[in-house]
C-alpha positions in Angstrom: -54.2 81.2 88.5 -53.6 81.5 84.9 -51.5 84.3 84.7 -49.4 84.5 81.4 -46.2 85.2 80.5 -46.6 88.7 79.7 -48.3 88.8 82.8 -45.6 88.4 85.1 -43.8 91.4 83.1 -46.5 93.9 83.0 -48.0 93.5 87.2 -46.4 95.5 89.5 -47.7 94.4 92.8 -50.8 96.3 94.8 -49.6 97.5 98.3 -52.5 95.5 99.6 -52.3 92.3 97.7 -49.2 91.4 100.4 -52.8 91.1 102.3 -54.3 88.8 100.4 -54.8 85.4 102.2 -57.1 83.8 100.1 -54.4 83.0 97.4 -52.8 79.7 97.6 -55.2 78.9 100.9 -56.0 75.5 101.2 -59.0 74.3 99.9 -62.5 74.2 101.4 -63.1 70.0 101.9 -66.6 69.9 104.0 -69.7 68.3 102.1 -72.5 70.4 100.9 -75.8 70.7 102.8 -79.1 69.8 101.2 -82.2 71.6 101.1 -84.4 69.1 102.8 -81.7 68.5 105.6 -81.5 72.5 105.9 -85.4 73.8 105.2 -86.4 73.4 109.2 -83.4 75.5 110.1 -84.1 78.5 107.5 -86.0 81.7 108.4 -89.7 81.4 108.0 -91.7 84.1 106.6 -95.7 84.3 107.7 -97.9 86.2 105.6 -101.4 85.8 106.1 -103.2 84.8 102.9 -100.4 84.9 100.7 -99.3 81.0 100.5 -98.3 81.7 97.0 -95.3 83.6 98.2 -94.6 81.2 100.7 -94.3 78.5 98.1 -92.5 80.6 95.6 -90.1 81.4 98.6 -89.6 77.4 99.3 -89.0 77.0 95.4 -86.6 79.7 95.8 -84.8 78.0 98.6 -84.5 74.2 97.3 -83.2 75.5 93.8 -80.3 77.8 95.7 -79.0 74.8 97.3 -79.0 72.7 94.7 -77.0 75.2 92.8 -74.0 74.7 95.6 -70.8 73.3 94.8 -67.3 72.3 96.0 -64.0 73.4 94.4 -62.3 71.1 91.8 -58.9 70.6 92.2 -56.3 72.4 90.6 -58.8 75.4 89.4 -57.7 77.5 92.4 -60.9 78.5 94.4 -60.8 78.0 97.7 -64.4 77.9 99.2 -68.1 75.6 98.5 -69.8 78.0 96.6 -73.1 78.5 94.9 -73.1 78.4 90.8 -74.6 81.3 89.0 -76.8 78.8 87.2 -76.5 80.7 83.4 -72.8 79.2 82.0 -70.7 76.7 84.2 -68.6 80.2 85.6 -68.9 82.4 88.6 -69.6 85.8 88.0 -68.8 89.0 89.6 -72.0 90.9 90.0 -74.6 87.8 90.1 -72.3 85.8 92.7 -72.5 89.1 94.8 -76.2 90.2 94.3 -76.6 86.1 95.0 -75.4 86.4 98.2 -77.5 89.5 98.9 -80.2 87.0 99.6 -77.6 83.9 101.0 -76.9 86.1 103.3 -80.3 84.5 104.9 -79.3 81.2 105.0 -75.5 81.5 106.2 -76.6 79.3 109.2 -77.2 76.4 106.7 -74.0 77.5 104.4 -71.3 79.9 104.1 -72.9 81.6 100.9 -70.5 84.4 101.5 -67.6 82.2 100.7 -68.1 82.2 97.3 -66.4 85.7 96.9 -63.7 83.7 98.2 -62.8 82.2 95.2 -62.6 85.8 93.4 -60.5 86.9 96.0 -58.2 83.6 95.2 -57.9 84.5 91.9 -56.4 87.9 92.6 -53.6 89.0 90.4 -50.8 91.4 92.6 -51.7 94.4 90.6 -55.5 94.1 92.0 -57.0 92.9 89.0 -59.9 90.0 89.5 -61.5 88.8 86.3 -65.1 88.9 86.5 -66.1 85.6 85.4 -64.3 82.9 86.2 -64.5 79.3 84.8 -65.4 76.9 87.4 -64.3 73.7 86.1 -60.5 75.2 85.2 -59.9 77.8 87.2 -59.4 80.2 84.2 -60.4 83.4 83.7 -62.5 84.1 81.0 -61.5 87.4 79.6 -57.9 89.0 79.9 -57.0 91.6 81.8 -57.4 94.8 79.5 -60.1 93.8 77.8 -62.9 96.2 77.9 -65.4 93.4 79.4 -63.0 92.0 81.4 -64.2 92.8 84.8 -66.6 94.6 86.7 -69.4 95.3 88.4 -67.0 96.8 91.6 -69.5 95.9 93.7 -68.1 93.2 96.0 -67.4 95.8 98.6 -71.2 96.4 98.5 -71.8 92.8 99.4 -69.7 92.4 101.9 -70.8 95.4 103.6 -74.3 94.4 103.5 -73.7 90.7 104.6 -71.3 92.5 108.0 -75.1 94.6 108.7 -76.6 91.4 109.1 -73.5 89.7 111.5 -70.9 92.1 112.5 -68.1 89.5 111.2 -65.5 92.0 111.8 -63.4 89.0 111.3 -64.3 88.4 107.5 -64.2 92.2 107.1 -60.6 92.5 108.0 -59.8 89.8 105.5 -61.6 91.2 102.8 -61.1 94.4 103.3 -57.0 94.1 101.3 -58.5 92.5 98.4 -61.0 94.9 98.0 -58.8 98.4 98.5 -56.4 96.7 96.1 -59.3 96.1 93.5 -60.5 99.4 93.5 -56.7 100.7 93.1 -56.8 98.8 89.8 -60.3 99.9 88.9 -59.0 104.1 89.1 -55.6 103.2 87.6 -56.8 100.8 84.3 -60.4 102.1 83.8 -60.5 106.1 84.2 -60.0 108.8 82.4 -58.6 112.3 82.6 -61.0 113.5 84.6 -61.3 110.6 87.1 -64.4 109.3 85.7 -65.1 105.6 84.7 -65.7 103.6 81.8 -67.1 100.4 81.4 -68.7 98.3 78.6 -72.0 96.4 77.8 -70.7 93.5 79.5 -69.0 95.1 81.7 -71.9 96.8 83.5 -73.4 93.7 83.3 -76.1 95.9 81.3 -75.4 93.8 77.4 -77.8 95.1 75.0 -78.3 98.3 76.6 -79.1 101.1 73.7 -76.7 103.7 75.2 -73.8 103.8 73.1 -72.7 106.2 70.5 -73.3 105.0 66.7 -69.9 103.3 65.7 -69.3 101.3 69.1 -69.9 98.0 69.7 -72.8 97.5 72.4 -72.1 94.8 74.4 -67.9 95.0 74.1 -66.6 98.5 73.6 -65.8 101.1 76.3 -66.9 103.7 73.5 -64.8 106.2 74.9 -68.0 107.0 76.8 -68.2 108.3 80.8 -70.4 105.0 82.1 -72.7 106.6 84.9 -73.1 103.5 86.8 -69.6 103.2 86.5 -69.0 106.1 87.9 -71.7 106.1 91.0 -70.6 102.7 91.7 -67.0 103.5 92.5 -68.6 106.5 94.3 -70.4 104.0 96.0 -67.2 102.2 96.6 -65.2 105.0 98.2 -67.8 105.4 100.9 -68.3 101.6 101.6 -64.3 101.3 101.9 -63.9 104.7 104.4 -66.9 102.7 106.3 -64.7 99.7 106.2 -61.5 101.3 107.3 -63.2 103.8 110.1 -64.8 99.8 112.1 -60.9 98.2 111.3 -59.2 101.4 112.7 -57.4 101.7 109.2 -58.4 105.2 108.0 -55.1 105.9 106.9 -55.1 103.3 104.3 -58.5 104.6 103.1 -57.5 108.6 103.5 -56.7 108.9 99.5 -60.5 107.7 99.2 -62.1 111.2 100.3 -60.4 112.9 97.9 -61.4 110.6 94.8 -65.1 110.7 96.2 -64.8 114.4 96.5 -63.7 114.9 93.4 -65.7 112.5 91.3 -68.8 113.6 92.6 -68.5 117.6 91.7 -67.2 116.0 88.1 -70.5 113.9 87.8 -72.7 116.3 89.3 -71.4 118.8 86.6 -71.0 116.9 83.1 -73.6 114.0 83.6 -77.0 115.5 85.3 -79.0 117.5 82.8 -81.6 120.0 84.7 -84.0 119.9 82.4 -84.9 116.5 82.2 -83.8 116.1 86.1 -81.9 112.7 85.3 -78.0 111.9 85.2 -76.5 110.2 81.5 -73.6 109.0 80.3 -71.1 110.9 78.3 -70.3 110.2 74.5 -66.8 110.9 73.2 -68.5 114.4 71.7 -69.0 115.8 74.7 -72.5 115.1 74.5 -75.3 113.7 76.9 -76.7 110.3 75.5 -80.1 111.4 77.0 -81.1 107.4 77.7 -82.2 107.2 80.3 -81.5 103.5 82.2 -81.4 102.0 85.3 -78.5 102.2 85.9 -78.2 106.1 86.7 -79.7 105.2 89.8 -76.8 103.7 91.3 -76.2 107.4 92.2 -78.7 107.3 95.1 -76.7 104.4 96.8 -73.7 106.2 96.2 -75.3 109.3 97.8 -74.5 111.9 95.8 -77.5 113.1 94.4 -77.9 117.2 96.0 -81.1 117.7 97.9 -82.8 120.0 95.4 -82.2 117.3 93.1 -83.1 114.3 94.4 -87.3 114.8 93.9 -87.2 114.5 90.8 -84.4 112.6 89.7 -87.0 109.9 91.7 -90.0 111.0 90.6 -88.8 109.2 87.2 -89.6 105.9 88.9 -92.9 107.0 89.5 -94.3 108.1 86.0 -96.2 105.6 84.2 -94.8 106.7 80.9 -90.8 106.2 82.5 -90.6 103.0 85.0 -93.6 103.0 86.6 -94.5 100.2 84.2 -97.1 97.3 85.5 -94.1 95.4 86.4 -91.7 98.0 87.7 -89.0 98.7 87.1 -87.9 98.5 83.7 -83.8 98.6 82.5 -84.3 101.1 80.0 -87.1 103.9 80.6 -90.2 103.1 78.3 -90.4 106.5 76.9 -87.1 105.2 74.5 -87.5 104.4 71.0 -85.8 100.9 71.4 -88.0 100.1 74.5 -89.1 96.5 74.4 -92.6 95.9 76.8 -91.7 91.8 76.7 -88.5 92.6 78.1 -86.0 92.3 75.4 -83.1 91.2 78.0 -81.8 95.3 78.9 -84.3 97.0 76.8 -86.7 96.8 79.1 -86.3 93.8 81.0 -87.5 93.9 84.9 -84.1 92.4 86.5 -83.3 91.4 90.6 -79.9 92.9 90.6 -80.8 96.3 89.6 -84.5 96.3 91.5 -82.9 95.3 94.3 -80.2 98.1 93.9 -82.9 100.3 93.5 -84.9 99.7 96.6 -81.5 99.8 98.7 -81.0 103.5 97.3 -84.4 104.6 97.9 -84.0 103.8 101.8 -80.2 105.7 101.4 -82.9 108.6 100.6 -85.4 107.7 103.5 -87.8 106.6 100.5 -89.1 103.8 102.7 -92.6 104.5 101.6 -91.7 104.1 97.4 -89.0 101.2 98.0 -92.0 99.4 99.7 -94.8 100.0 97.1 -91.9 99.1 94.2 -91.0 95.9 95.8 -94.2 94.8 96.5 -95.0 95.5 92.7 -92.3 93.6 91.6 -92.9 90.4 94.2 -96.6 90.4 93.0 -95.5 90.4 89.5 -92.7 87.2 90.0 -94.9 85.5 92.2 -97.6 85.6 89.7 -95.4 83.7 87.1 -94.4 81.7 89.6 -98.0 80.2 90.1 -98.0 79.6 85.9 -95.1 78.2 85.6 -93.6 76.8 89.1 -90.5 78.4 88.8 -88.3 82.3 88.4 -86.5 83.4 85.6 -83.6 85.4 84.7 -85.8 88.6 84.2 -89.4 89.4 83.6 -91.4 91.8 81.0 -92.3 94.9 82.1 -95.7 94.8 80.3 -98.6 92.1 80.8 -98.9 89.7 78.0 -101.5 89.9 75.1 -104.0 88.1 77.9 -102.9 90.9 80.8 -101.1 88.7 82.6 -97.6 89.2 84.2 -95.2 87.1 82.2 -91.3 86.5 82.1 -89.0 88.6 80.1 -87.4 87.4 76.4 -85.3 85.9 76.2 -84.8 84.4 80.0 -83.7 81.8 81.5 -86.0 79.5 84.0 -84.9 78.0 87.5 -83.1 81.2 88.0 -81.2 80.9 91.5 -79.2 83.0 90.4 -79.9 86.3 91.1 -84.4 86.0 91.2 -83.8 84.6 95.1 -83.4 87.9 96.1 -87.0 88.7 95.2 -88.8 86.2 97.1 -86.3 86.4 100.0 -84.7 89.6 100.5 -87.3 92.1 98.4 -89.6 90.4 100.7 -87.7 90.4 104.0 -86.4 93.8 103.3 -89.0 96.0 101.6 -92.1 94.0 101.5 -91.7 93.1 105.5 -90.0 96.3 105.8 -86.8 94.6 108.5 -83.7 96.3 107.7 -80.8 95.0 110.1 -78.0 96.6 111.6 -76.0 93.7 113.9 -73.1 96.1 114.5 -75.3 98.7 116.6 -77.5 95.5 117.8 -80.4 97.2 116.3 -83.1 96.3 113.7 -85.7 98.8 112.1 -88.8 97.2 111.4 -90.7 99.7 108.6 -94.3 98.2 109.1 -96.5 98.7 105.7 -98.8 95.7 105.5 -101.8 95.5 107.3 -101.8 91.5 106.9 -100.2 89.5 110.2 -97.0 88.6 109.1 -93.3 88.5 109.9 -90.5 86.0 110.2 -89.6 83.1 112.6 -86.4 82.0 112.7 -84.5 85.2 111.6 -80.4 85.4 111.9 -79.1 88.2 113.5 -75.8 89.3 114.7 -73.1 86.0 115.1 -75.5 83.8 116.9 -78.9 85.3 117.6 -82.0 84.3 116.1 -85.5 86.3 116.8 -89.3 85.5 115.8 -90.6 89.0 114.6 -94.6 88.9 114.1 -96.8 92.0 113.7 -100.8 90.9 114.1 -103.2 92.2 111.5 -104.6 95.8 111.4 -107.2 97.4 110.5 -105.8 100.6 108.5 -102.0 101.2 108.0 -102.2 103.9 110.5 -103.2 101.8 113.5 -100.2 101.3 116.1 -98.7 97.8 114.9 -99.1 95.0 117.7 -96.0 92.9 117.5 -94.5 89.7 119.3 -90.6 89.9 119.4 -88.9 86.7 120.8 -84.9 86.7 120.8 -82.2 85.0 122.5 -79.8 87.4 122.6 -80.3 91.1 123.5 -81.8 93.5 120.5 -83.0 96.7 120.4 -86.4 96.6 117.5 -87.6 100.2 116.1 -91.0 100.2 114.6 -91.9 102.7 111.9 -95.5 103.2 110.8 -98.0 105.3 109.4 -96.2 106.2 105.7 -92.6 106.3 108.4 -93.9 109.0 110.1 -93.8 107.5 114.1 -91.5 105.6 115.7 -91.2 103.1 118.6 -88.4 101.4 120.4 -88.9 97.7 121.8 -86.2 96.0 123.5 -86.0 92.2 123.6 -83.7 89.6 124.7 -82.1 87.4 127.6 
């Protein structure tokens, strides 16, 4: 690790860190797997008359693994890992949203194990850089600058990958690393009040038209209160309570309430305006920026938007003149002055990370209907590039091209695996198929929407279970699904149907 020497006078050491066992482990040595050894072993989706997808989901697949790599020696990470794909460094927030759709293919490689090497790089106070250089092992920012970490949403990640297995044993070696990097978050990036800042790079959000006139875009803080910032700490607090209450450590999460208690009476009060039914940052004035962005809807998966609220704070993803743009849904809402309808990276740009986040919040909100229509919008819309151009990108225009024709964002990057796998694996899997896994209750709840046969052979579950869920083809969307369920372990399978309106239990298994 490349700590300095004002480093070493300026840390004083988490309680957690002593935790930490990722620093100074030994090395990961085991060869990578290859996409042609591995393809027969990952999860199959069926979908009748949609062989695009299924190609677009291969492509998706065979570009993921050859984006895997082994740790060079002396940069400290610990773990094989899969590259970003944009700049020869992991990142933060695409090496977690990455694994949001890894997550699938853990039988064929330890995708999670790329948080690892973030988790390596650890300094005592908390603090993890979030981009790391790959090659050296350095950090790429220092630790007080205003871009120098974030996203804090590896909790998130890990959370989601323990639905899908129930590794209680990863969780309890995460779970130090994480508690100590939120403690560094709410000590070196609040203010008064308890809120959070951020910056353009930060957020992960760089060209986003939010900030006050005077402050740098992409690399100030702006003495702004960041709203995604905010929700995703909110977010955090919950996630690390769920942690602690499966590893019997609520004590060590006990001061967590309090911050979530507090933060979210703050945010409700000085960041939602009633009239226009939508939450905004905070500029140093006192005054609402009244952008509205994507990234105010972190607050759904943070679940702190009040019941009388929470109709129309989502009804803005449904207006054609906000985000309910052909390809939905944009960064920046398209009623803004500085909304770009070929994308213009985050000034309008269609992205993975913050769809997917999206979709996840919906469902926080029993939205299952609106999370499927959206992510079927924006699978049509990738998948529809895909068959012009053999390949994803980075992110996609929310308006058709001068010929109406779906089309990738500007600027953006092709071959993106990356963060685009999650829409042709999970976005499908998830929202599009409608299978939303919970391996600790040994449950899975299948929300059926399509009326096309489809499913998924070979699906992981749990530590070692793998099931073939197939619904045949229906007449109308309120017809009683027909499904075949094979697994070789024990699983109980809810099917929702009819707009989530009814509800039956199958149980499966030796």
């Amino acid at each position: 690790m490349n700590q300095s020497f004002y480093d070493r006078f300026t840390i004083l050491e988490n309680r957690f860190f002593k935790e930490n066992r990722f620093v100074n482990m030994t090395p990961e040595n085991a060869p990578l797997p290859t996409w042609e050894a591995e393809k027969d072993r990952l999860p199959r989706p069926v979908w009748q008359g949609h062989d695009d997808v299924l190609r677009c989901y291969d492509k998706t697949w065979k570009l993921a693994f050859g984006n895997l790599c082994r740790p060079i020696s002396g940069a400290g990470f610990v773990s094989n890992f899969i590259d970003t794909a944009f700049n020869g460094c992991i990142f933060m927030w695409d090496s977690s949203f990455i694994l949001m759709f890894g997550k699938y293919g853990a039988r064929s490689f330890d995708f999670q194990a790329t948080l690892n090497n973030f988790y390596s790089h650890q300094y005592a106070d908390g603090y993890i850089c979030r981009e790391i250089e790959e090659d050296t092992g350095r950090d790429h920012f220092t630790r007080f600058d205003p871009a120098a970490t974030g996203p804090d949403i590896m909790a998130w990640c890990e959370w989601e990958y323990f639905k899908n297995f129930g590794d209680r044993d990863r969780l309890a070696r995460v779970f130090p690393c994480l508690m100590a990097y939120h403690e560094w978050m709410r000590l070196n990036h609040t203010w008064r009040d308890g809120t959070y800042w951020s910056s353009g790079w930060g957020c992960g959000m760089d060209n986003l038209p939010r900030m006050q006139a005077g402050y740098h875009e992409s690399f100030s803080h702006g003495h702004m209160v960041w709203n995604d910032a905010c929700m995703q700490e909110l977010m955090n607090c919950r996630i690390l309570m769920d942690m602690a209450k499966v590893l019997g450590r609520e004590a060590d999460a006990a001061g967590l309430q309090a911050e979530r208690e507090r933060l979210i009476s703050v945010v409700n009060d000085i960041l939602w305006d009633d009239k226009t039914a939508f939450y905004y940052d905070l500029w140093k004035n006192g005054e609402l920026n009244y952008v509205k962005h994507i990234g105010a809807y972190w607050a759904l998966l943070a679940e702190i938007v009040p019941a009388d609220r929470a109709e129309r704070f989502i009804a803005h993803l449904t207006n054609k003149r906000e985000f309910a743009t052909p390809c939905m849904v944009p960064a920046l809402s398209a009623d803004h002055p500085e909304f770009n309808p070929a994308g213009g990276y985050w000034k309008g740009g269609v992205w993975a990370p913050t769809n997917y986040m999206v979709l996840c919040g919906l469902d926080r909100y029993g939205k299952f209907g609106l999370s499927h229509k959206i992510g079927l919008n924006y699978l049509d819309n990738v998948v529809a590039v895909f068959n012009d151009t053999d390949t994803v990108f980075e992110n996609y225009a929310p308006c058709p091209d001068a010929k109406g024709r779906p089309c990738k964002g500007s600027p953006a990057k092709d071959d993106f695996v990356g963060w685009t796998g999650l829409a042709p694996i999970s976005v499908l899997f998830e929202f599009v198929f409608g299978i939303k896994p919970d391996a600790e209750n040994h449950v899975i709840r299948w929300h059926i929407n399509l009326t096309e046969r489809h499913g998924v052979e070979r699906y992981p579950f749990g530590k070692d279970a793998t099931l073939s869920l197939l619904c045949d083809a229906r007449k109308s969307e309120h017809d009683e699904p027909t499904v075949q369920i094979e697994s070789d372990r024990p699983v109980t399978v809810e099917l929702w149907w009819d707009n989530d309106t009814k509800k039956k239990t199958i149980r499966k298994g030796a």
